[in-house]
C-alpha positions, 0 to 999 in steps of 0.5 A: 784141969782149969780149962776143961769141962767139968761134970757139973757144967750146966747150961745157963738158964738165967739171963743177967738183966744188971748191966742192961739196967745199968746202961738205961740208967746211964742213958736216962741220965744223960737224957735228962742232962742234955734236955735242959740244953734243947731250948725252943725259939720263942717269943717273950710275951706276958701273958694274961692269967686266968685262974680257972683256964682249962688245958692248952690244946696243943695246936698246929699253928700258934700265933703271937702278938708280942707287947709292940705289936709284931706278929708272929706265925709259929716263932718267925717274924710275919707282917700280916700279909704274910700271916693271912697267906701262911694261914691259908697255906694250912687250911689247904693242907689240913681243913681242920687246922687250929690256932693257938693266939697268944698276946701280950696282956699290954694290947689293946682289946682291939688289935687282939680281936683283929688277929682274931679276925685275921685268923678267922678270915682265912678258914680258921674255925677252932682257936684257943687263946693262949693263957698262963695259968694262975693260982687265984683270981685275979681282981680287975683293974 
């Protein structure tokens, strides 16, 4: 009989793992497809470069100074005002925040070293400037 139980029927012991292998490949593929598609807001800032700068920290604030001078507090236009107060927002939350600076390399020393100060001001104690890795050193100008 075709449907009838046979005298040779065993249990199954093995599990097949191929169409469960199958599946997480299907699911990493299209994991990787759509990852291209997820983009972060950011600001377009020309960074300095450094041939020997360690490894970013990644920070819970990350501030930037773009090349006119705009400021901006975790990629939301701030005056600095509103920059001090956001700052100081964080401190409440969590005494140890720390701050990622990024600013164009077209700044003035000056105006980066206020936003130093501005960081530092509202309780700021750890702060990491923002460089793009470079492959050998660059001469000075």
């Amino acid at each position: 009989m075709a449907g009838g139980a046979q005298e040779g029927d065993e249990e199954i012991t093995g599990i097949n793992v191929t169409p469960l292998v199958d599946i997480v490949l299907v699911l990493l593929i299209i994991f990787m497809v759509t990852a291209n598609f997820i983009v972060r807001e950011t600001v377009e800032v020309d960074l300095p470069r450094a041939a020997h700068g360690g490894e970013t920290v990644q920070g819970l604030i990350n501030v930037v100074m773009d090349k006119d001078g705009q400021l901006f507090f975790d990629g939301a236009q701030v005056d600095e005002e509103q920059l001090r107060a956001k700052v100081s927002e964080q401190i409440v939350k969590d005494p140890e925040t720390r701050a990622i600076i990024s600013a164009d390399q077209s700044i003035n020393y000056g105006r980066v070293m206020h936003l130093i100060d501005v960081v530092k001001g509202q309780g700021i104690a750890k702060f990491a400037l923002n460089i793009q890795k470079d492959g050998a050193p660059a001469a000075p100008p």
